[in-house]
ROPAZA-967155 format. One record per residue (C-alpha): y, z, x. Coordinates in Angstrom, 2 decimals. Layout:
N
REC:y:z:x
REC:Y:Z:X
...
END
This chain:
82
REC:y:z:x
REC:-31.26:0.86:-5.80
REC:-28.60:0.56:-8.13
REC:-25.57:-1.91:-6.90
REC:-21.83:-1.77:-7.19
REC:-20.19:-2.55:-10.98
REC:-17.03:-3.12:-9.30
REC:-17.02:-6.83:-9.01
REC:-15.43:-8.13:-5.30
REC:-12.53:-10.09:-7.66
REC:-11.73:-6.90:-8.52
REC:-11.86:-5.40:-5.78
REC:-10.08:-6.92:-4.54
REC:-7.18:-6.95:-7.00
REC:-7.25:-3.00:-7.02
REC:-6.32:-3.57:-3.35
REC:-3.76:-5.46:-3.62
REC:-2.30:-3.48:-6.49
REC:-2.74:-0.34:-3.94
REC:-0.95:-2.03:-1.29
REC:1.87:-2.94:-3.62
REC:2.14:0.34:-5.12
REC:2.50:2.04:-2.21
REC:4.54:0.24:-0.57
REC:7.13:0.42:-4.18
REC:6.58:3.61:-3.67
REC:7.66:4.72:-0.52
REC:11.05:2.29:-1.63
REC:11.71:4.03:-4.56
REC:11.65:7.08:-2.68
REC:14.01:6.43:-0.62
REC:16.24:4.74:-3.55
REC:15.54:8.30:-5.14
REC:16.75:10.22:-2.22
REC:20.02:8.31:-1.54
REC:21.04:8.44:-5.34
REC:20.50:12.82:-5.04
REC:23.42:12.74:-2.03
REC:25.95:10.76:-4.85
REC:25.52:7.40:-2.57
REC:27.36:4.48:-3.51
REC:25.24:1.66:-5.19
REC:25.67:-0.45:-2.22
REC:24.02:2.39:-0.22
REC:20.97:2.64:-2.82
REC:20.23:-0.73:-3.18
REC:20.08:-1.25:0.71
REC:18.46:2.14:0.98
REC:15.56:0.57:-1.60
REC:15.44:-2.49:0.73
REC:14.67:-0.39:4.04
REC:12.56:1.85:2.53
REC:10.31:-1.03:0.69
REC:10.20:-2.74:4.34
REC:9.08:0.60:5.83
REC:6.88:1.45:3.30
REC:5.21:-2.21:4.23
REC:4.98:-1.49:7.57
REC:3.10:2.15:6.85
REC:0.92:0.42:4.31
REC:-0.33:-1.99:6.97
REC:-0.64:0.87:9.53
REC:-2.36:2.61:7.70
REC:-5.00:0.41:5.98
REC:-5.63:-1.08:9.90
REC:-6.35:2.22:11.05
REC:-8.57:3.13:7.97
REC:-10.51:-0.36:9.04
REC:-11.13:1.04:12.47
REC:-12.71:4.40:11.44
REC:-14.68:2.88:8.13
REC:-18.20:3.53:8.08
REC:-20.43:0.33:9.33
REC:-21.58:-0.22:6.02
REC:-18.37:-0.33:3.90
REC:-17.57:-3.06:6.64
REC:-20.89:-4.71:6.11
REC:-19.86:-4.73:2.65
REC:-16.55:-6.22:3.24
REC:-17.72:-8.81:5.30
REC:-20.19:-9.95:2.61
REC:-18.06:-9.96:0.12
REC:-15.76:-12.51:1.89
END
């Protein structure tokens, strides 16, 4: 059977890089959205701030719930790999 070329280092990098992304992401939205309505810069930059917090809170929502639905294996895998 042929094995994984993704080594767990990166792995687990691309994780955190996901995490991190999406969580910028859901930020810069919101930075994005605030600048369209003419806010003041005050108003972006706190509107960045919330949305970056949010945007953690989804991300770690999220990747919990994916964990509780995940195949056995991938957690098998995960588990190893630790």
């Amino acid at each position: 059977m042929v094995g994984s070329s993704i080594t767990p280092e990166d792995r687990s990098r691309a994780a955190v890089l996901f995490k991190v992304g999406f969580t910028l992401l859901v930020g810069l939205s919101a930075g994005l959205v605030s600048i369209q309505v003419d806010a003041s810069v005050e108003f972006t930059l706190s509107a960045v701030a919330v949305g970056t917090a949010i945007g953690a809170v989804l991300t770690w929502f999220t990747l919990r719930s994916i964990r509780s639905v995940q195949p056995d294996g991938l957690a098998d895998r995960r588990e190893r790999d630790r």
